[in-house]
N, C-alpha and C positions, 0 to 999 in steps of 0.2 A: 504494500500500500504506500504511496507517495501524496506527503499532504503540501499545502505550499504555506510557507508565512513569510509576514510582511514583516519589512525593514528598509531602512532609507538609503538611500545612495550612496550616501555617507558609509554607514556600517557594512552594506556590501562590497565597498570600495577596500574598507578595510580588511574583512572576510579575505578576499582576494591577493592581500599584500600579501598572506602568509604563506599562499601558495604557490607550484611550478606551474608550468605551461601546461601541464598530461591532467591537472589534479581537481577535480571537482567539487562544487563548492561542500556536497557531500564529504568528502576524503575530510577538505580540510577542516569543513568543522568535526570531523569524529577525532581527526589528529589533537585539533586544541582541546577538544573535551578529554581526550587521556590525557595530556599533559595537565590538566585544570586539577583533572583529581590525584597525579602523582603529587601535582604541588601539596594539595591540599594534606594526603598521606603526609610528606614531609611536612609541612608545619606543626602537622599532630606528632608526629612524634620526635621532633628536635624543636615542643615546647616549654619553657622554661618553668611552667607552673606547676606549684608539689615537687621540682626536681631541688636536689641540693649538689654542692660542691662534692667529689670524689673524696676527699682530705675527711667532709663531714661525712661521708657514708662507712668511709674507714673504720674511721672511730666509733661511728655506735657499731659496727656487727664488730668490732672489738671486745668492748663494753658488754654487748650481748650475747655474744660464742666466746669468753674468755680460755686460751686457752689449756 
């Protein structure tokens, strides 16, 4: 099934920087959507939230596997 949506000349202009001469506007946005969600992947997980310094993870399973 093939549906169509709308967007402005602008954005299809831009659509189109990302791709080659062979590559459909299909390709290229299925190419930008994996890379959207690798990014996204990496953000999740080299974020800094609940993480602590190495130095302090050391010392508490020190602390707490004394041994």
């Amino acid at each position: 099934m093939v549906t169509t949506i709308q967007i402005s000349k602008k954005t299809k202009d831009l659509i189109a920087s990302f791709g080659s001469k062979d590559e459909t506007y299909e390709d290229i946005i299925k190419r930008m959507y994996s890379l959207a969600v690798k990014e996204q992947l990496r953000e999740f997980l080299m974020s800094s939230e609940e993480c602590i310094p190495i130095e302090d993870a050391i010392k508490e399973a020190e602390e707490k596997w004394p041994e």
